[in-house]
C-alpha positions in Angstrom: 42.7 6.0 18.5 43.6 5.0 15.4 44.5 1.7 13.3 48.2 1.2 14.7 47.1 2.3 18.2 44.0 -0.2 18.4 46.1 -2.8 16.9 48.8 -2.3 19.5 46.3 -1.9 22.6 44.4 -5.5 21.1 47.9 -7.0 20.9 48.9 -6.2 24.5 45.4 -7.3 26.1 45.1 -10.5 24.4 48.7 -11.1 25.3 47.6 -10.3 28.8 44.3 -11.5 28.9 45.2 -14.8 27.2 49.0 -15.4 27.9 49.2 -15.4 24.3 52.9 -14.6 22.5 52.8 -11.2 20.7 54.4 -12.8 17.7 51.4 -15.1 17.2 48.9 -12.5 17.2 48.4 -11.4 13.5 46.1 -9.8 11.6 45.3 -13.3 10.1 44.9 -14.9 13.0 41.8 -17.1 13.8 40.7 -16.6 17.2 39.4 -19.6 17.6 41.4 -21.8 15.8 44.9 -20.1 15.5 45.1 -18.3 19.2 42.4 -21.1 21.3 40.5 -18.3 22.5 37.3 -20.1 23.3 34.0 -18.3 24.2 34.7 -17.5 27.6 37.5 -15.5 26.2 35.8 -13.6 23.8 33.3 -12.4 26.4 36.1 -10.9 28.1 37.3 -9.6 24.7 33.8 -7.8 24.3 34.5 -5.9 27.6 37.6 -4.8 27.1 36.5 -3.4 23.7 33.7 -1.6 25.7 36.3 -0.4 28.2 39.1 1.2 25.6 36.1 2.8 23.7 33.5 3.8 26.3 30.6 1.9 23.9 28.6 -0.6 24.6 29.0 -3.6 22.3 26.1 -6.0 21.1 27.5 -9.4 21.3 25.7 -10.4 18.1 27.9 -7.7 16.1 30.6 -10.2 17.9 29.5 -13.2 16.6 30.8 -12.7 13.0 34.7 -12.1 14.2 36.6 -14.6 13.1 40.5 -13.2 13.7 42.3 -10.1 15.1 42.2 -8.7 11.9 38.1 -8.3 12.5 37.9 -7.3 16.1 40.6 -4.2 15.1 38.1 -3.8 12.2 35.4 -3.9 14.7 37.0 -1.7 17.7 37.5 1.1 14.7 34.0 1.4 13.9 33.2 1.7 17.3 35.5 5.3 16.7 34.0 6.1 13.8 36.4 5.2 11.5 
């Protein structure tokens, strides 16, 4: 996968996930914050990451995203980008 795919496929799942609007997901976005994705959330986040790349995630490596912009950043170095 790369950038533009991982950014689309993160999109689409939070949208699902979250019944977030796709216009309100930006790189910028705060997940917290901006999108109210709370913790429970991001655990779900985390396994969908380990789903689309096969890799298991430490959730500590998790702990420093702060917006999408960081878990596409994240999700890419789980490829080897």
């Amino acid at each position: 996968m790369n950038r533009e795919e991982i950014t689309s496929h993160i999109t689409r799942v939070m949208c699902e996930l979250f019944g977030l609007q796709q216009d309100a997901i930006t790189m910028d976005a705060r997940l917290y914050e901006d999108l109210d994705i709370d913790s429970i959330d991001a655990v779900d986040l985390v396994v969908e990451m380990k789903r689309i790349t096969g890799k298991k995630i430490n959730p500590e490596d998790f702990k420093a995203v702060r917006t999408v912009g960081d878990v596409v950043d994240a999700v890419e170095g789980l490829f080897g980008h």
